[in-house]
C-alpha positions in Angstrom: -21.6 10.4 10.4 -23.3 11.5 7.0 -19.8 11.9 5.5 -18.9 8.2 6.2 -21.9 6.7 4.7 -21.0 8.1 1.4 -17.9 6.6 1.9 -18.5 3.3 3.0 -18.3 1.6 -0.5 -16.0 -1.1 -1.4 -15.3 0.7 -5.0 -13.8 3.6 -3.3 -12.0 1.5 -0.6 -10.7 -0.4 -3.6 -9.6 3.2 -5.0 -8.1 4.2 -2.0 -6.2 0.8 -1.7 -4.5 1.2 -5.1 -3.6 4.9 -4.5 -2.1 5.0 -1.1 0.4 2.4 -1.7 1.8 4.7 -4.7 1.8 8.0 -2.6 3.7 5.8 0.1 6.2 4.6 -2.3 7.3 8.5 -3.6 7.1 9.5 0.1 9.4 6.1 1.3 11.9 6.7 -2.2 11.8 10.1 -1.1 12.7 9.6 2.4 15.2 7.1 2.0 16.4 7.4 -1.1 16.5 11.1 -1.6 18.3 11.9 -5.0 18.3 8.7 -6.5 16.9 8.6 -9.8 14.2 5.4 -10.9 17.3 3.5 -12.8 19.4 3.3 -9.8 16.9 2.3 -7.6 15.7 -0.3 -10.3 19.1 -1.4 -9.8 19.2 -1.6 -6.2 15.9 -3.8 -6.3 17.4 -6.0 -8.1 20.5 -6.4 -6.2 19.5 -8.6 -3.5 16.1 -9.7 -2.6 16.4 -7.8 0.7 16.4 -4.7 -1.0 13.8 -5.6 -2.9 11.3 -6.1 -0.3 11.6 -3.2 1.7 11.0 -1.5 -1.2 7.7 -3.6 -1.5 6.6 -3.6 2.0 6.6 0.0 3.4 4.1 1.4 0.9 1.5 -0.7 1.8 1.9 0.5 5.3 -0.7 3.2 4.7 -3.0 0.6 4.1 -2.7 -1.0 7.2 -3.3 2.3 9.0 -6.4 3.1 6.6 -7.6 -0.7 7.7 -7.3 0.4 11.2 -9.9 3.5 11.0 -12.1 1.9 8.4 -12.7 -1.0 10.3 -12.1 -0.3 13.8 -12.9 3.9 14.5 -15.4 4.2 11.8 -17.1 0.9 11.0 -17.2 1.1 6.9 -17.6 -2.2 6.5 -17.9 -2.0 2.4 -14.5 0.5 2.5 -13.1 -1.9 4.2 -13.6 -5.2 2.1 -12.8 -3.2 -1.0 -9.4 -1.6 0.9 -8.5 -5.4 2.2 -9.1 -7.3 -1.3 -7.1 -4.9 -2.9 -4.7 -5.2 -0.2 -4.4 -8.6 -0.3 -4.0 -8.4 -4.5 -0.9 -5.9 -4.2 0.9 -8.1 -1.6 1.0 -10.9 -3.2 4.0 -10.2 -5.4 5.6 -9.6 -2.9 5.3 -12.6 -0.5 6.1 -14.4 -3.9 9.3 -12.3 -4.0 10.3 -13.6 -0.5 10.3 -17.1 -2.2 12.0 -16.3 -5.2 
């Protein structure tokens, strides 16, 4: 449980917050829009507001599954608050693009 110690800061949940939403966007672009190139899917963003926030949504999935180990398997309660406030600052654009 060394390991985890080292890891239980809130900077380097913060870090992890801001890098796995970016890893889950190329993998979900990848996935479901395999051969598309950034100006068509710019495009189809801005098509419908539908579009839009699937796009915005499923890369901050991995966060939700990092929330579940940090908080709940390992007990990092610093990762964690750093992961969630993070969280919480990348997700609001996109509940305000659920209004707009």
């Amino acid at each position: 449980m060394g390991v985890m110690k080292k890891f239980d800061k809130w900077q380097i949940g913060a870090l992890f917050a801001i890098i796995m939403p970016i890893i889950g966007f190329f993998f979900y672009w990848e996935w479901r829009f395999e051969g598309w190139s950034w100006e068509r899917l710019y495009g189809f963003m801005k098509s419908s507001s539908d579009n839009r926030n699937n796009i915005l949504i499923f890369p901050l999935v991995p966060n939700l599954i990092m929330f579940y180990f940090s908080n709940f398997q390992f007990r990092m309660d610093k990762f964690t608050q750093g992961l969630v406030g993070v969280t919480i600052i990348l997700a609001i654009p996109v509940v305000i693009s659920l209004v707009i």
